[in-house]
C-alpha positions, 0 to 999 in steps of 0.5 A: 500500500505504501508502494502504491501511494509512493508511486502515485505521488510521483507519477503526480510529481513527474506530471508536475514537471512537466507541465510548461508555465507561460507568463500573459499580460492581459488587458482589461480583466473581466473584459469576455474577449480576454477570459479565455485564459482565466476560464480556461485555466480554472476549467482545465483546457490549459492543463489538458495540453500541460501548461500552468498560465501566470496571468498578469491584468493590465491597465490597456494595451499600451501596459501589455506591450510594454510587458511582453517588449520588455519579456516580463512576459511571454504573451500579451492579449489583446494589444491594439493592431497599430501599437503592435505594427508601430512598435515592430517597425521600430525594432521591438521583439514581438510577433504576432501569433493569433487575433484577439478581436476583429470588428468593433463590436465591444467598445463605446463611448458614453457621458452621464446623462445629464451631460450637454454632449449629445453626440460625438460631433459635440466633442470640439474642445472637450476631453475624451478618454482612452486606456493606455498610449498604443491601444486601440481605444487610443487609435479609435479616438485619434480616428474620431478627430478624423472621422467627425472633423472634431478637437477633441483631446484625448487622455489616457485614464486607464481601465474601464472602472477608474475611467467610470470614476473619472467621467462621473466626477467630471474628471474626463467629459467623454469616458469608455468602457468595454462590456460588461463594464457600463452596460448595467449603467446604461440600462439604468440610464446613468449613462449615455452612449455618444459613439461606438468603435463601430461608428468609424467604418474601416475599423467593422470588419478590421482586426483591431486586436491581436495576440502577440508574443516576446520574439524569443518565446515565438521562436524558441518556445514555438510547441509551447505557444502552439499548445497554448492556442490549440487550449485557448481555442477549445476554451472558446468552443467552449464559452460559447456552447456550454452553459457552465461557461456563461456561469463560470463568468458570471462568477469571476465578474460578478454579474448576473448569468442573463446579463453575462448571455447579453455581453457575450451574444450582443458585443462579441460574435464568435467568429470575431475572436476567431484566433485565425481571423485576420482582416484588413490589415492594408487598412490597419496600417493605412490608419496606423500611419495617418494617426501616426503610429507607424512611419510608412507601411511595413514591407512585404518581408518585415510582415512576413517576419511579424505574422510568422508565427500567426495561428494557423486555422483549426483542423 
């Protein structure tokens, strides 16, 4: 008997071992887009392919660049499209290994009701937030000046609550927000919608956010990151099939289950976070340069370097 359990111990111990841990930056926690690699660890799909997740959440995408650039991380999710191209044209060590989102489905920008502000066109001269410098909130406001002829002046205020905070206390006139953060408030009517993503038309079928890795992890820990998206993507089968996922998130946010259903079926169409997806990207990096965060278009071979190691569609 005593054999037996000494054995199973180490049959526990060598799987143990075995296991591959890689180290994320995740912006927005609670954000559906990014909770794969939450849900998905507490459910098992990441240990299924032997991998153990250090999760780090971030104040945007701008934070989670910084991380992975600076190989305090393996993996960023969630990065805006025009950050990442902006900082590969300049040399950083990152690659681009799977879509976060395609579309601008999620985000939006509100005024409490009382504001005069009533659309995005009454935003000359008044302050409009976004996350984190070379996010994609960062690039949709740049993209609002441009779309709609206004001045607005864009200020970094960090996550969706302390952005809430700051818009509510007058702090920041235009805040933004992702679901489900802001939509409770919404139905309640403390909070008015002046413009979406999707308002600005290139970005609807664009993607505006991708998963990247550190160069080093890309190229040396290449089986690794590969197990690490076959687990994502069956996380995402699952979020999207099974009710104890609605319920799991439900949970871990601390919403209602009916209003996590509404989140996910009303702001993120699965096919949208397919990880193979990639749209656009000749308009992605069009915006990027005219909002100056690229100096000129990437060559045929610096993209080819970039997406090198990008998912490749499901089996």
């Amino acid at each position: 008997m005593h054999a037996l359990i000494a054995l199973m111990a180490l049959v526990t111990w060598q799987r143990a071992l075995a296991e591959d841990t890689l180290k994320l930056a995740i912006g927005q926690r609670g954000n559906w887009e990014n909770a794969a690699p939450e849900l998905g660890q507490k459910a098992g799909f990441f240990k299924k392919r032997g991998l153990v997740l250090e999760l780090l959440y971030t104040q945007g995408a701008g934070e989670t660049l910084q991380a992975v650039i600076s190989s305090s991380v393996d993996i960023g999710v969630g990065v805006g499209t025009a950050g990442v191209l902006g900082a590969f044209a300049k040399g950083a060590p990152v690659r681009a290994i799977a879509n976060s989102t395609t579309g601008a489905d999620d985000l939006f920008w509100y005024v409490p009701t009382a504001s005069p502000i009533k659309s995005i066109k009454d935003a000359n001269g008044k302050t409009i937030a976004y996350s984190t410098n070379g996010s994609s909130t960062n690039l949709a406001v740049l993209a609002f000046n441009r779309e709609f002829g206004v001045q607005a002046k864009p200020v970094a205020t960090g996550s969706p609550a302390s952005t809430f905070t700051q818009t509510m206390t007058g702090q920041v006139d235009i805040g933004w927000s992702s679901p489900p953060f802001g939509v409770s408030d919404l139905q309640a009517g403390r909070i008015r919608i002046v413009v979406r993503e999707s308002d600005v038309p290139v970005f609807r079928n664009q993607t505006v956010r991708l998963m990247i890795a550190n160069a080093q992890t890309a190229e040396q820990r290449h089986d690794v990151v590969e197990r690490y998206l076959q687990a994502y993507r069956e996380t995402l089968d699952w979020m999207y099939s099974d009710p104890a996922a609605l319920n799991a998130y439900a949970e871990w946010v601390g919403i209602s289950e009916s209003l996590a259903k509404e989140v996910r079926d009303q702001f993120y169409p699965k096919d949208n976070l397919r990880l193979d997806r990639l749209s656009g990207l000749d308009d992605a990096m069009a915006d990027a340069v005219s909002l100056k965060f690229l100096p000129a278009p990437l060559t045929k071979a610096q993209t080819d370097e970039l997406f090198k190691y990008y998912a490749k569609p499901s089996k």
